[in-house]
N, C-alpha and C positions, 0 to 999 in steps of 0.2 A: 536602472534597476532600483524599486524600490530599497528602502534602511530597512535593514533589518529590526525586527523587536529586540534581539538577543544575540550575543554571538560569542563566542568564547575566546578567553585572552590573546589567542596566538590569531584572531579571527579566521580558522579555516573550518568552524563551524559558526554557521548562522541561522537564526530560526525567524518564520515570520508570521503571524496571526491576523490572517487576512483570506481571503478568496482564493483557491488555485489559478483561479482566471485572471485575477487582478497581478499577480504575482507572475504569471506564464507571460501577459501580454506587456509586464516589464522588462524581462531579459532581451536580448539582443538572439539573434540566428546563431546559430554553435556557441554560445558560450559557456554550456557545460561538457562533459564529455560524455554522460550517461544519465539517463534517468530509469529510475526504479520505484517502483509504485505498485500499489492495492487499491484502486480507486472502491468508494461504495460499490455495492451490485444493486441499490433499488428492490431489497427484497423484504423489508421489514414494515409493511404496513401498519398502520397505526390499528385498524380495525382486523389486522389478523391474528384467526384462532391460531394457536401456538401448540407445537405434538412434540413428541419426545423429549429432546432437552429443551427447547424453549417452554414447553407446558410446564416442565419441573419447575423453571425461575419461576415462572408467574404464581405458579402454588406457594411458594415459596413469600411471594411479597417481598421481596428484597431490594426492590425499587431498580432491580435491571431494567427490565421496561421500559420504565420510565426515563430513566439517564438515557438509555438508547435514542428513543422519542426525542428528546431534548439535546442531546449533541449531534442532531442530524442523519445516525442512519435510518429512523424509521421514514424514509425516500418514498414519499407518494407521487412521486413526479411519476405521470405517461409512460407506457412504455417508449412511445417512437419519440417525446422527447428525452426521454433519460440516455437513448441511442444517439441523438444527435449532440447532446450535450459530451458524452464520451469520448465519438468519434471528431470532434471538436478537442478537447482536452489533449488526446493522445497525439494528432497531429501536433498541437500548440508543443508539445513534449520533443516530438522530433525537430520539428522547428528549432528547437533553440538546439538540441543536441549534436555534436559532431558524431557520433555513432549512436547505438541503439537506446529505443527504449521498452523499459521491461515492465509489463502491464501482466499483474496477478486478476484473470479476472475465471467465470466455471459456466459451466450450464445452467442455466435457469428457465423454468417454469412459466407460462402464463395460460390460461385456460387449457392446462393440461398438454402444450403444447412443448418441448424444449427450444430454448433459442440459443444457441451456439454463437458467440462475442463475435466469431469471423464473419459471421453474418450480417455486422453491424459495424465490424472495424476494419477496412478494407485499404490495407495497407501489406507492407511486403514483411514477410514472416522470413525471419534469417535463421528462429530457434523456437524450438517450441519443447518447455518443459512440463511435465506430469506431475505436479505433486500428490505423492499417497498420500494420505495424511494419516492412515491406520486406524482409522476409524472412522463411523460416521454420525448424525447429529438427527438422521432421518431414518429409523430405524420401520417405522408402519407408515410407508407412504405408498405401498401398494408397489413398489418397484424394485430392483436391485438397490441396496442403500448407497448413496451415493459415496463415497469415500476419496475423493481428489479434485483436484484443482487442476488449472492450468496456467501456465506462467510464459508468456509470450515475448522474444525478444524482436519486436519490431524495428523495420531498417535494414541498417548496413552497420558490423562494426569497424570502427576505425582504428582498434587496438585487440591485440586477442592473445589471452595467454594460453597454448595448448596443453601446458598441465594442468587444467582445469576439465579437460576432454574426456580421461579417462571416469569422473564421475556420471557418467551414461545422464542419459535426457528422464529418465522416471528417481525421483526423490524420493526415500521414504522416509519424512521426515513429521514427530506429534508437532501438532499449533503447540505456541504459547500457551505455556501454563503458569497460574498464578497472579495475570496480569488483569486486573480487577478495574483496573482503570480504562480498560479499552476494553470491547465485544469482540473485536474481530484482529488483535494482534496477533502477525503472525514470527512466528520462529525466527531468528536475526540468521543461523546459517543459514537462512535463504537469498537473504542480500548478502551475506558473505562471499556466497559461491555467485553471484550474479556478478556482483564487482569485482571481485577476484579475478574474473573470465575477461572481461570486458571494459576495463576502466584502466588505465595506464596508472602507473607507480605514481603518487601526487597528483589525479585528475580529480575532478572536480564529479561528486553527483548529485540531482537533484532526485530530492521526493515530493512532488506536489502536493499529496498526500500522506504526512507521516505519522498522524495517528501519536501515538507514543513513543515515536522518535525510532524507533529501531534499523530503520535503515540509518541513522545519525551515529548510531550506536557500532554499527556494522563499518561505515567508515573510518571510528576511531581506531577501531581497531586495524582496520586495514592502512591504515597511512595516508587515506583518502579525505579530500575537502568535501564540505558537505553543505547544503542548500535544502530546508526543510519547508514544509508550511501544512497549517491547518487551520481552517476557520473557527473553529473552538477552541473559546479561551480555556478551556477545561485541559484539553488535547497538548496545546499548545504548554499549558503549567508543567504537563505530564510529562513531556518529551523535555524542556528545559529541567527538569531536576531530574531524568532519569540522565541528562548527559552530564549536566554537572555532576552528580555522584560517582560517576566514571572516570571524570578530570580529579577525582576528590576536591573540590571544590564546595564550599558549604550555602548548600541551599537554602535560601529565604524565600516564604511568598511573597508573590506581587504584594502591595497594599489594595 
């Protein structure tokens, strides 16, 4: 396994600013016990016109756009390579994991057409969660506004706690609010209730994807080690001082 960039004093968080790919095809077969992730969805084109709440940013000039653009989610990749890039990833995920991995991904559009991730990620569904999200971000797209997610626990687990059962399979939980640093963080009781379910007491989980650290954030709290990465040094800043603030620990920028 790659060193980490960062890792906190007791080392059972570590963070790493690199590739998910460079980083997945470090790890060894099970050596974590879960993974939990939001990979991109490939939906923010650089050349698209922006409706509802993206039209308001851009009215607005506030340089979302552009940060977007520039840490990578505005995703021009193909569609059928952005598919096999995923379906790639997600395997690479289970590979290393001794039970599930938990992939946040939703319905998406292409020439007016829906493409549903199962479509595309063809592996064995042990769980499939619904996130409401109580609102939605598509209000004139000419269709029911879309309002949820899906949160898929691919695999087999290998640990399960059943008081986590009674919270049924549909979530009604708002995104992240406030979180400026990231477009697309999402709510940490999300990986609370993921890891909580599925991660044994002291297990280890990785986010290939962690954006602003919130699955890091979710482990601390739960007593779980934890195994991040993000290719942006931006992300990457983000997620180390949002975990250091956590530790109370005093954060310094990189130089």
């Amino acid at each position: 396994m790659r060193t980490p960039d960062w890792q906190s004093p007791d080392g059972r968080l570590e963070l790493h600013c690199c590739d998910a790919a460079d980083l997945l095809r470090s790890l060894q077969p099970q050596s974590v016990d879960i993974a939990v992730s939001s990979p991109p969805y490939n939906t923010l084109p650089r050349d698209t016109r922006a409706y509802g709440f993206r039209r308001r940013k851009r009215r607005g000039d506030d340089g979302w756009l552009a940060k977007v653009s520039q840490e990578g989610y505005a995703d021009r990749l193909p569609e059928e390579h952005y598919q096999r890039w995923l379906a790639w990833m997600v395997a690479e995920m289970l590979r290393v994991s001794r039970g599930l991995a938990w992939v946040n991904h939703k319905l998406r559009f292409r020439d007016g057409r829906g493409i549903h991730p199962l479509r595309y990620l063809p592996f064995d569904v042990w769980s499939e969660i619904i996130w409401d999200r109580r609102g939605s971000m598509a209000l004139n797209c000419r269709k029911h506004a879309p309002s949820h997610e899906y949160i898929f626990g691919f695999g087999r687990p290998h640990w399960w706690s059943d008081r986590e059962n009674t919270l049924l399979s549909v979530w009604q939980i708002p995104p992240a609010r406030g979180c400026d640093e990231h477009p697309c963080s999402w709510p940490v009781e999300i990986p609370q209730r993921l890891i909580a379910a599925s991660c044994p007491p002291d297990g280890v989980v990785l986010d290939p994807f962690m954006g602003r650290g919130t699955t890091g954030l979710a482990c601390l709290a739960l007593g779980r080690r934890f195994i991040g990465c993000d290719r942006s040094p931006a992300y990457f800043a983000s997620a180390r001082k949002l975990l250091m603030t956590a530790l109370g620990q005093p954060y310094v920028a990189a130089a």
